[in-house]
N, C-alpha and C positions, 0 to 999 in steps of 0.2 A: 080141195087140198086143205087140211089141217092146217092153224097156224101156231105149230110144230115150235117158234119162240115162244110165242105165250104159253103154252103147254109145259116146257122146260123153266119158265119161269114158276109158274105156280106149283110144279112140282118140287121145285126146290127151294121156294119160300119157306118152308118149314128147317131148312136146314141151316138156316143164319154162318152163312158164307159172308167172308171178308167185302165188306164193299169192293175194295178195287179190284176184286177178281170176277165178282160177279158178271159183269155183261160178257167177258172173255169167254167165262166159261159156259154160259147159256148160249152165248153161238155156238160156240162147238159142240155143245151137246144136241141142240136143235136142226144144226146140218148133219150129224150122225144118224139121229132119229128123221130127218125127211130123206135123207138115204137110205135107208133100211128100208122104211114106206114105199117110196120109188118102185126098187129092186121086188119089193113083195108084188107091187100092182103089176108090175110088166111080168111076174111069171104067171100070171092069169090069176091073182086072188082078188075078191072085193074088196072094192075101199072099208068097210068094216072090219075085214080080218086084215087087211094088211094094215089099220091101225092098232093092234089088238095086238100085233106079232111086234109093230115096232115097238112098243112101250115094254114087251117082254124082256127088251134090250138091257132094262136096270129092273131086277127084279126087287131092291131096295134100295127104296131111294132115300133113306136116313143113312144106310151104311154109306151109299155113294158122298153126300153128304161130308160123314165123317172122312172119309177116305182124303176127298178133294181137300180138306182145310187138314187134316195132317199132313199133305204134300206142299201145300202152300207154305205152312210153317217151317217147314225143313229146309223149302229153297230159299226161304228168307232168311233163317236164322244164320248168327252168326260162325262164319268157318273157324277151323281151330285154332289158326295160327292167333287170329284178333282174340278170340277166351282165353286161351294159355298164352301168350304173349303180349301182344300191343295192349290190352285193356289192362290187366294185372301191372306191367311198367310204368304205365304214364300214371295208375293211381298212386303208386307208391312215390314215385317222384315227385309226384302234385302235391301230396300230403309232404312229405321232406320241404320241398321249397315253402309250402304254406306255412308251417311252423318257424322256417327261418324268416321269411317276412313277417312273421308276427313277434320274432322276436329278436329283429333287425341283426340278424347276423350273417356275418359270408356273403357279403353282396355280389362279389362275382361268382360265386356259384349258384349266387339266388338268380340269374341271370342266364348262366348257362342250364339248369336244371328247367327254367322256362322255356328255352329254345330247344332243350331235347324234346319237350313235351309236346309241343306246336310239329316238330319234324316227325314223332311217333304216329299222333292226333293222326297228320297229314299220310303216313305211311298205312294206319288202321281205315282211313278213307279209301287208300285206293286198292285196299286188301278185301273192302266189303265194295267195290264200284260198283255190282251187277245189282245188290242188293238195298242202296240208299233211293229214299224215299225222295219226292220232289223238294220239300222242305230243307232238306239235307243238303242236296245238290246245291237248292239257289240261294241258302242260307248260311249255313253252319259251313259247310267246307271253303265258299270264297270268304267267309268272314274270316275266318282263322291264317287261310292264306295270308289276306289284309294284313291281320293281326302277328302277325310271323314276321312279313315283310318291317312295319314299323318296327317292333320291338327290336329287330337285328339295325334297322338304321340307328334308332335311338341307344342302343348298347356301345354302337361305331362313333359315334357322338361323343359317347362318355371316355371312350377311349383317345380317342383325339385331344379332347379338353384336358386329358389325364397327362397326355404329352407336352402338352403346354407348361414351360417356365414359371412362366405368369400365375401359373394358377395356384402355386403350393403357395406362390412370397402373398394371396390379396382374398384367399380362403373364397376363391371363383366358384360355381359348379354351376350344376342346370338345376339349382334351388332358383323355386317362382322369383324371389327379391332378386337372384343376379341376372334373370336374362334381360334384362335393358341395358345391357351395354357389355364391350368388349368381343373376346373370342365366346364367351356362350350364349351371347345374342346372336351373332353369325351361323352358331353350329345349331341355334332354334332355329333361326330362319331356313338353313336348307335341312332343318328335319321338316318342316312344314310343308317345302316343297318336294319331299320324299311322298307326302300324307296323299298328295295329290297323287299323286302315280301309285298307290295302293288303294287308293278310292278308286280310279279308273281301271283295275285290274280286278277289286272283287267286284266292280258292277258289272264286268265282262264275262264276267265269269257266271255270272246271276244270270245274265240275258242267255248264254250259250245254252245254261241250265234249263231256260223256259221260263225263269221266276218271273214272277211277278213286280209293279212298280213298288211297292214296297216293300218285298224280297228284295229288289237290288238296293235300296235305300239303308235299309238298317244289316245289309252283306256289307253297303261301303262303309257305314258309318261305325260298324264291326268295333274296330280298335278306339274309337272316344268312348262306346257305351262301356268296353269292360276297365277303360281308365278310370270314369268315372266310378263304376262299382267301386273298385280299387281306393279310390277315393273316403269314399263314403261307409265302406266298411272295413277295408282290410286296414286302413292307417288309423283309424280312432281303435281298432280291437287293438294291434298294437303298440300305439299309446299308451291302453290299459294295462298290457301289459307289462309295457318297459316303465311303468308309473312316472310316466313323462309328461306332464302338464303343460308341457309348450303349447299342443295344441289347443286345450281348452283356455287360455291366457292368452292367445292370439286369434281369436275368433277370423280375423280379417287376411291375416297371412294362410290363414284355412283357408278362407274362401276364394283370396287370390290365386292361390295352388290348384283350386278346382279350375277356374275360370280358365290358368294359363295352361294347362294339359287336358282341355277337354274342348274348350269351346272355337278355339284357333283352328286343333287339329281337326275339327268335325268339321268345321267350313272348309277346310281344305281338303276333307274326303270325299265329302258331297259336291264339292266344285271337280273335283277328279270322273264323278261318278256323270256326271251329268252328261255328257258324250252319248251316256251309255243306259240313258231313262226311257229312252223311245225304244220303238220294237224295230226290231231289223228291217220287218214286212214293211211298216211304214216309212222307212226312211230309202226304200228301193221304190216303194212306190212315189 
């Protein structure tokens, strides 16, 4: 008997098929081709010609080739609604809010134009479900999830504090210098304990997915890494912009700002997440 894999493998080495489709498609082309074989011996032909007849089966095997990797591409590519819809909205939205954070304006709309973005993001995910990649799955969509969830507790935050008396008459807010004390120290502390329950929903989400332990790690830790960007580039470009020297004149109230919106919130993701670093298999075993 022919070994009918190997065969279909080096016949279509030449045709530089997508890794992950590769081994898929060689079984099945190689159970087709020992079927054929089969069928030919049992009508009385010699094993010679009924190898000779099954390979007749693709009489071009660059065209087959081509064929398979344009079908591939098609069932991957993105459907319409995400090309003319969800992708083209959340850029233009992304680009509008970006501009207004660089140039500190409209703050609740710089707020709300973020939460549309995150809900689109999440709406263009489950538009492409059939077609994301593992990476995607264990990475990118529970991160954002994460990141969604925080950003709506910490908006609810700001809105609470906003209701607060106290806070027009003593110029309160969730600036790094005021959270040690009063209502915006309380309204950090249960944002902090919000972090935790969005750390343990995107590492669940990572595991469901199959990720990996460091897919679920940096899914949970999602919302400190793009604080941090945040940090480090969006608030010094608009500094520059608003020719506001505060921050380069207080090197330290920078650094404080990093330390108090990145480094709390991450311990408290990865403490969320930690439930959820083991694999399922071994925690039933």
């Amino acid at each position: 008997m022919p070994d009918w894999r190997q065969i279909a493998e080096e016949k279509l080495a030449v045709c530089d098929l997508p890794p992950v489709h590769r081994d898929g498609i060689v079984r099945e082309l190689a159970s087709h081709l020992e079927e054929r074989y089969e069928q030919a011996v049992s009508e009385g032909q010699d094993e010679q010609a009924a190898y000779a007849n099954a390979l007749k089966e693709v009489p071009d095997w660059n065209a087959l080739g081509t064929d398979i990797r344009r079908a591939t591409q098609e069932s991957h590519s993105m459907n319409n609604r995400t090309k003319t819809i969800w992708l083209p909205s959340i850029a233009i939205l992304f680009a509008i809010g970006l501009v207004l954070v660089v140039l500190d304006r409209a703050a609740v709309l710089q707020r709300l134009i973020w939460l549309a973005c995150m809900v689109m993001l999440l709406g263009a995910a489950q538009s492409e479900a059939s077609r994301l990649n593992l990476r995607t799955r264990s990475v990118w969509l529970p991160g954002f999830v994460s990141l969604a969830a925080a950003s709506l507790s910490l908006f609810a935050a700001e809105a609470l504090l906003a209701r607060d008396p106290s806070a027009y008459f003593t110029n309160t807010s969730l600036q790094p210098v005021h959270l040690f004390y009063g209502v915006a120290f309380r309204l950090y502390l249960g944002w902090l304990l919000v972090q935790v329950l969005c750390g343990a929903v995107a590492a669940f989400l990572s595991r469901r997915a199959q990720g990996s332990l460091r897919a679920r790690l940096v899914a949970a830790a999602f919302p400190a890494i793009v604080t941090f960007a945040v940090w480090i580039l969006v608030i010094p470009l608009s500094a520059l912009a608003e020719h506001n020297a505060f921050v380069w004149n207080h090197p330290l109230y920078y650094l404080l700002g990093i330390f108090v919106w990145v480094v709390p919130p991450a311990i408290a993701l990865l403490a969320g997440a930690t439930p959820f670093l083991r694999d399922a298999q071994a925690l039933a075993g």
